[in-house]
C-alpha beads as a LAMMPS data file, in Angstrom:
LAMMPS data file: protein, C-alpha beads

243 atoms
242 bonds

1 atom types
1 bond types

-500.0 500.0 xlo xhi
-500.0 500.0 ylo yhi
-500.0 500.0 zlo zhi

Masses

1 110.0

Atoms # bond

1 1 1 0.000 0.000 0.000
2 1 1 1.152 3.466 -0.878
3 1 1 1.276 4.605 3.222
4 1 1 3.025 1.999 4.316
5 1 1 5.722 2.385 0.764
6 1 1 5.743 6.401 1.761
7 1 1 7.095 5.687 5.616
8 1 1 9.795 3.040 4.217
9 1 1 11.325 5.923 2.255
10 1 1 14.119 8.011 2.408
11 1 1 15.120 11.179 0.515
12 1 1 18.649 12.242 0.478
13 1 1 20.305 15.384 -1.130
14 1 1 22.550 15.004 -3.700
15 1 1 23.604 19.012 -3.824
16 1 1 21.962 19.155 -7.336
17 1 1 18.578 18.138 -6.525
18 1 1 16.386 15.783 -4.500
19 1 1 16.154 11.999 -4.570
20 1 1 13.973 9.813 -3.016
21 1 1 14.734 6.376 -2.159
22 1 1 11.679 4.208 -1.784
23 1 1 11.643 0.975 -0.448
24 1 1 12.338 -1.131 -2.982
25 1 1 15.534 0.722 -3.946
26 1 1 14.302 2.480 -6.580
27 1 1 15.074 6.110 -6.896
28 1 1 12.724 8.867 -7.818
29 1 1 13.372 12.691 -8.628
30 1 1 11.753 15.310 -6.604
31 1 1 9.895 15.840 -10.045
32 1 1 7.112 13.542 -8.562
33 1 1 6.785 15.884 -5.443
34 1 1 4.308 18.580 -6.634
35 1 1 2.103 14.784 -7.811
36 1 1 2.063 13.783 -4.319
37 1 1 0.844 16.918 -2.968
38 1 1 -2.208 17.131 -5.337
39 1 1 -2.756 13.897 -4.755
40 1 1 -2.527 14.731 -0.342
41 1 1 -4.995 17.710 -1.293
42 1 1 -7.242 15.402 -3.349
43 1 1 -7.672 12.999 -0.386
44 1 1 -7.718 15.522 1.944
45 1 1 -10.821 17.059 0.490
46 1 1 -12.237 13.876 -0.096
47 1 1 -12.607 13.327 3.521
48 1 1 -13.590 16.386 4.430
49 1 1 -16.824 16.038 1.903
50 1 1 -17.043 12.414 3.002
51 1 1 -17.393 13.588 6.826
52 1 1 -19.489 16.384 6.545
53 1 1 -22.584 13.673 4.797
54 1 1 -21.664 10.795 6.948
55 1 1 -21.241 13.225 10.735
56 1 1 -24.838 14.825 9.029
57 1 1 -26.526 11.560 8.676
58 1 1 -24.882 9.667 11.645
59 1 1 -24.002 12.282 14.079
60 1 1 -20.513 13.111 15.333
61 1 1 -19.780 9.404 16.678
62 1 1 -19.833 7.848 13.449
63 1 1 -17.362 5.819 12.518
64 1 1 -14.093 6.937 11.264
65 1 1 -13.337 3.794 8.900
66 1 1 -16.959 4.549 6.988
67 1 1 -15.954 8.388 6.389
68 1 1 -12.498 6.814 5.189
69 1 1 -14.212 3.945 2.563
70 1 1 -16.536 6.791 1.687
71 1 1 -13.973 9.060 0.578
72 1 1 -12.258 6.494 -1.341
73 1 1 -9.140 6.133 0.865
74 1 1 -7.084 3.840 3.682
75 1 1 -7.338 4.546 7.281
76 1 1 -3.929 5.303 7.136
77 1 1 -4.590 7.917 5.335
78 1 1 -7.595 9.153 6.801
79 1 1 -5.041 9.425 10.227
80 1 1 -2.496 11.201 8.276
81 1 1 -4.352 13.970 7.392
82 1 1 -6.659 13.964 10.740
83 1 1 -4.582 12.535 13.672
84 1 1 -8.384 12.646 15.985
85 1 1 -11.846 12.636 15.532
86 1 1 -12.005 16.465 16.873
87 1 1 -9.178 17.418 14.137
88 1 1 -11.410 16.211 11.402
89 1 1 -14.304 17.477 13.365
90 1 1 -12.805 21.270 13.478
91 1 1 -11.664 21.174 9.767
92 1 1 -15.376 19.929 8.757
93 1 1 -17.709 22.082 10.618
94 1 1 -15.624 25.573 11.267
95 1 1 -16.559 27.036 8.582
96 1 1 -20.215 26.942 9.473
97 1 1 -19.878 27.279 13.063
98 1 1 -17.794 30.703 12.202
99 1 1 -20.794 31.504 10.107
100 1 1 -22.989 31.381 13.606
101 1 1 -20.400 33.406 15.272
102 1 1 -21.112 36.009 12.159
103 1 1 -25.086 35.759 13.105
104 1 1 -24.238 36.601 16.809
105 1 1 -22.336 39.561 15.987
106 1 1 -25.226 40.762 13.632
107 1 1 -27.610 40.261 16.620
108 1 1 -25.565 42.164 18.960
109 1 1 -25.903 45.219 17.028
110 1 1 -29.663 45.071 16.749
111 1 1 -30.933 47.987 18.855
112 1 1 -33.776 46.068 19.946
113 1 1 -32.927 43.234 21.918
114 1 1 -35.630 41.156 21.644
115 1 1 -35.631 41.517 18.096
116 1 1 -31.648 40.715 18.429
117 1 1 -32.256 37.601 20.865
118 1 1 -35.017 36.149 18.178
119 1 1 -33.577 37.048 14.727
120 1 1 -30.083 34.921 16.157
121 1 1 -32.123 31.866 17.907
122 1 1 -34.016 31.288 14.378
123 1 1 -30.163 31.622 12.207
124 1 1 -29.038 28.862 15.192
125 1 1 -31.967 26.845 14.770
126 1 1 -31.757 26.940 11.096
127 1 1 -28.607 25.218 10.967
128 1 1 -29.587 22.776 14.056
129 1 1 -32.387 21.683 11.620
130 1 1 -30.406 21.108 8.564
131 1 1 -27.311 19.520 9.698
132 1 1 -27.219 16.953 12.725
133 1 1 -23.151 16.957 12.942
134 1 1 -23.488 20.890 13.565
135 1 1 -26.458 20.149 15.844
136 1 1 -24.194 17.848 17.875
137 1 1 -21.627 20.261 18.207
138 1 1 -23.722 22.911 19.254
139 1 1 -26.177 21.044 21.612
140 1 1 -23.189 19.236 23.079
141 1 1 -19.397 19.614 24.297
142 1 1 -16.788 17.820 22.591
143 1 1 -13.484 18.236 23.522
144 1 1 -9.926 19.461 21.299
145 1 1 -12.292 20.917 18.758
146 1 1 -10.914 24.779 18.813
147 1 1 -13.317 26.281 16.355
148 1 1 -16.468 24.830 18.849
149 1 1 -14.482 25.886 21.678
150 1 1 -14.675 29.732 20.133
151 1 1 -17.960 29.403 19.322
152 1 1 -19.366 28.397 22.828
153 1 1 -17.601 31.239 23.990
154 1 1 -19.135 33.900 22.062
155 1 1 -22.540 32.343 21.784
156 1 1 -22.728 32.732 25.475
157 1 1 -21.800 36.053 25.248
158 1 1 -24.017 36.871 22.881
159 1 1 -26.658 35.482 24.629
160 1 1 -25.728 37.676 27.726
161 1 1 -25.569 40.661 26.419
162 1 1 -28.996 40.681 24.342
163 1 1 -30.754 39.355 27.831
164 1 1 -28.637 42.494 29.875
165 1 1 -30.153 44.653 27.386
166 1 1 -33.600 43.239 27.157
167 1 1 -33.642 43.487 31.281
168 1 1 -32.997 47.270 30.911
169 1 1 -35.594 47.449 27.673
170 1 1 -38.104 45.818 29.784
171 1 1 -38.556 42.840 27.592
172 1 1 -36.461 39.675 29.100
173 1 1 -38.271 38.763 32.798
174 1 1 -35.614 39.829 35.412
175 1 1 -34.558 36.763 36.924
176 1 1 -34.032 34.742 33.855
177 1 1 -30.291 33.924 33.228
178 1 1 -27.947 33.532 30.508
179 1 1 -27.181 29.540 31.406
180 1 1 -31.221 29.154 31.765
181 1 1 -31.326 30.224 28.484
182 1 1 -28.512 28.042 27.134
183 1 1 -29.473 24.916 29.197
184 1 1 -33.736 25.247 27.236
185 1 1 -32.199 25.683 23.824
186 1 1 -29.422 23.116 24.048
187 1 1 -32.513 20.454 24.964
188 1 1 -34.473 21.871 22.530
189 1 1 -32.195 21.461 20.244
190 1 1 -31.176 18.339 20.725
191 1 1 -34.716 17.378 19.718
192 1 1 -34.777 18.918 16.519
193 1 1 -33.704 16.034 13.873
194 1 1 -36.267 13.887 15.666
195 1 1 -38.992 16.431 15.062
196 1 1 -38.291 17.436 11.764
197 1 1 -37.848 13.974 10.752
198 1 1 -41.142 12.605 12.293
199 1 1 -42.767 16.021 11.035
200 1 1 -41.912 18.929 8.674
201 1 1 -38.552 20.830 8.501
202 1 1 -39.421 24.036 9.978
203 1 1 -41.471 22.336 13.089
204 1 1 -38.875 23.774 15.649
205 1 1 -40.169 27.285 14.885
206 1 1 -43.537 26.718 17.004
207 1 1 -41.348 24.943 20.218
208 1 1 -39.023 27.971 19.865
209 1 1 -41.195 30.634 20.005
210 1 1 -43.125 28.884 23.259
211 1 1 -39.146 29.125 24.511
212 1 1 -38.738 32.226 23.459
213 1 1 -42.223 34.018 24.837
214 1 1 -41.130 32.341 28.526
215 1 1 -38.630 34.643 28.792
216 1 1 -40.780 37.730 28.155
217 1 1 -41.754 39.437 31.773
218 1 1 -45.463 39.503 32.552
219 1 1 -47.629 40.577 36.184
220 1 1 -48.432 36.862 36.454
221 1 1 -45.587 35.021 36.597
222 1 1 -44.189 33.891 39.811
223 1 1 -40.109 33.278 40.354
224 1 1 -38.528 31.064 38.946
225 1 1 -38.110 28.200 41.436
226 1 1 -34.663 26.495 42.561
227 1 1 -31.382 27.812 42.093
228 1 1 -29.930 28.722 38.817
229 1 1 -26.724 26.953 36.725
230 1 1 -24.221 27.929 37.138
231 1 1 -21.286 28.161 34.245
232 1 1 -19.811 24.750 35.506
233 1 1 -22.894 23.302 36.048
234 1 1 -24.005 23.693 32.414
235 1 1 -20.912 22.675 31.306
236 1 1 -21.245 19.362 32.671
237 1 1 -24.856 19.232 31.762
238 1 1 -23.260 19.211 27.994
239 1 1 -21.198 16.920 28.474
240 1 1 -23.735 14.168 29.489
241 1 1 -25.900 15.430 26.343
242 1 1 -23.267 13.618 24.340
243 1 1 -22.557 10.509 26.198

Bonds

1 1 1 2
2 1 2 3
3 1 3 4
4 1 4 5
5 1 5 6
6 1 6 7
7 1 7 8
8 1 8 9
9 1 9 10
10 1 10 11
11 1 11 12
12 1 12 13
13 1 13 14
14 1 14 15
15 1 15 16
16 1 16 17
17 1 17 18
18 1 18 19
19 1 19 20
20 1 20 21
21 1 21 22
22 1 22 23
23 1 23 24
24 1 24 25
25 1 25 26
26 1 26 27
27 1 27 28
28 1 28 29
29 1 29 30
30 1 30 31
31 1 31 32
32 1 32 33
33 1 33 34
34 1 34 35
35 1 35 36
36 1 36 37
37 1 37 38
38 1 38 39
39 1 39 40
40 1 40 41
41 1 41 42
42 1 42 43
43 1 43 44
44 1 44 45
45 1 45 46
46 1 46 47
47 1 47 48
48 1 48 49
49 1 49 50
50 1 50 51
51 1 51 52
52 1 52 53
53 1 53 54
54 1 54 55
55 1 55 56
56 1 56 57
57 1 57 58
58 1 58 59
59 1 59 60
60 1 60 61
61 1 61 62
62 1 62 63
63 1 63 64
64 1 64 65
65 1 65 66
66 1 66 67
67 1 67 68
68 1 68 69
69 1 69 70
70 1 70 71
71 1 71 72
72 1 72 73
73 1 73 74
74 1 74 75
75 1 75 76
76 1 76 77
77 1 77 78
78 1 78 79
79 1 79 80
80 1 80 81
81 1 81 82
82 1 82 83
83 1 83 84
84 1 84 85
85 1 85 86
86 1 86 87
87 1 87 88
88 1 88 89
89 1 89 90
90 1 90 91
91 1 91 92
92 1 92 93
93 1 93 94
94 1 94 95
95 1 95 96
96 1 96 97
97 1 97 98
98 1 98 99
99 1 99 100
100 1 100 101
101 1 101 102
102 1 102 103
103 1 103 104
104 1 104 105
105 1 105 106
106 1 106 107
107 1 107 108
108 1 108 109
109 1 109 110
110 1 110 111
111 1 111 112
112 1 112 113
113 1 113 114
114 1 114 115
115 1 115 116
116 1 116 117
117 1 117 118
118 1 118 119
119 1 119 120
120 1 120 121
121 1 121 122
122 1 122 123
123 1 123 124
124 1 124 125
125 1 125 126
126 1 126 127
127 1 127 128
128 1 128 129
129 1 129 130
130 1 130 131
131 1 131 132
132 1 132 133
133 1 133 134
134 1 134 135
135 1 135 136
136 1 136 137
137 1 137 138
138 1 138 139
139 1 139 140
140 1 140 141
141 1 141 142
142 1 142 143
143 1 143 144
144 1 144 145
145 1 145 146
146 1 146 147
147 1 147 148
148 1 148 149
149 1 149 150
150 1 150 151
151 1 151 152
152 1 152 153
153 1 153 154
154 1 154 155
155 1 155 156
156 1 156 157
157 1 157 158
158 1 158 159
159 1 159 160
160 1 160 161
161 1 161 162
162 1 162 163
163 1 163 164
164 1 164 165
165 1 165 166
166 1 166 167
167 1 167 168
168 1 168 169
169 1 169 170
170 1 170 171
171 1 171 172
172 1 172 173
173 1 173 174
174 1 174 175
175 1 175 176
176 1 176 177
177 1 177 178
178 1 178 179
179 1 179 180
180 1 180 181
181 1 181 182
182 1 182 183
183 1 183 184
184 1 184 185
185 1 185 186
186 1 186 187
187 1 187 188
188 1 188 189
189 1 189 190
190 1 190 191
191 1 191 192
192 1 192 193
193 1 193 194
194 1 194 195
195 1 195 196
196 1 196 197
197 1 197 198
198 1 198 199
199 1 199 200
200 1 200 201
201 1 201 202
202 1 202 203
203 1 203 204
204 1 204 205
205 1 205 206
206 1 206 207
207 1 207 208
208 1 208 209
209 1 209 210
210 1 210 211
211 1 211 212
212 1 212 213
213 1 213 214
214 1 214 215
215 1 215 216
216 1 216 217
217 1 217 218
218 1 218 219
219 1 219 220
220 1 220 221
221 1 221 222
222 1 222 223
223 1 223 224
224 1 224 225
225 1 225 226
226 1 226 227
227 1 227 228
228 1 228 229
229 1 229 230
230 1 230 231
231 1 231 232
232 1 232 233
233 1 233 234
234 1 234 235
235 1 235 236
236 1 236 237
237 1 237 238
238 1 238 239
239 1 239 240
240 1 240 241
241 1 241 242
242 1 242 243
């Protein structure tokens, strides 16, 4: 196999170019280098298209060896290029998650906050509907993957802003906090590809606007009982998610 041919060579400088010794004994020029590196880009973006349909249709614990047979390639390969699941993970989905990062910022310059807090829940959602690897990663913690880690980060700051500002608007119920928040749409939305599969594609609207008109203040409603998350609490609350 070509991997195993690739680690039994050596390459040596002769002062007038580069050779490359292969196993066998057989010497090639470093004319066949620029080859090899289309050929490492080809199977690198093989496996990236590979992932993204099988972690969309299987979730984020699929297994590696079916994205690899997928994409047309060895295992070995498949590790060369992606040493861990969250490596191939980060390289699949950071695009998009970046893209969710670009619908936070939007929101946070919305004057209104409510409007802000809504127009970025249904952009979330959205995605959550459309692609279950994304919905994983957002409804869940995974470790090593740095482009999730990001977007945790400023997804809970953008939720914490809009609710500051909707407290001083009047329009987000006082005692409502940002890892309440998190905690309802991260169950929510780990329910999504079961409703829209079982129902229509755009069912999660009607749950998310019941979500979204609990947080609204009103004369009637009592406190909210029991202590809150905290940050460490919901943390670990992900975690189990995606056990």
């Amino acid at each position: 196999m070509a991997d195993s041919a690739d680690r039994r060579s050596r390459t040596t400088d002769t002062g007038s170019g580069t050779r490359t010794r292969s196993g066998s004994g057989r010497e090639e020029t470093g004319a066949g280098a620029p080859v090899r590196r289309r050929d490492a880009r080809r199977n690198r973006d093989l496996l990236l298209e590979a992932a993204h349909e099988v972690f969309t249709e299987l979730g984020l614990n699929a297994p590696l060896d079916v994205i690899a047979r997928r994409a047309g390639v060895g295992n070995a390969t498949l590790y060369r290029h992606f040493p861990h699941r969250a490596a191939l993970v980060d390289a699949v989905f950071r695009d998009q998650l970046t893209g969710t990062m670009d619908a936070g910022e939007r929101a946070r310059t919305t004057d209104d906050a409510w409007t802000g807090l809504t127009g970025y829940l249904q952009a979330v959602f959205t995605v959550l509907a459309t692609d279950r690897g994304t919905n994983d990663l957002m409804t869940t913690h995974l470790e090593g993957v740095e482009s999730l880690e990001a977007v945790h980060t400023h997804n809970h700051r953008t939720v914490e802003l809009l609710l500051d500002r909707g407290r001083d608007q009047g329009t987000i119920r006082p005692d409502v906090t940002t890892e309440d928040v998190l905690f309802a749409l991260a169950a929510l939305g780990r329910a999504v590809p079961a409703l829209t599969t079982a129902t229509t594609p755009d069912a999660w609207r009607r749950p998310l606007t019941l979500l979204c008109d609990s947080l609204r203040p009103t004369p009637a409603s009592p406190p909210l009982p029991s202590p809150a998350l905290t940050p460490v609490q919901l943390n670990d609350t992900l975690h189990h998610f995606s056990r």
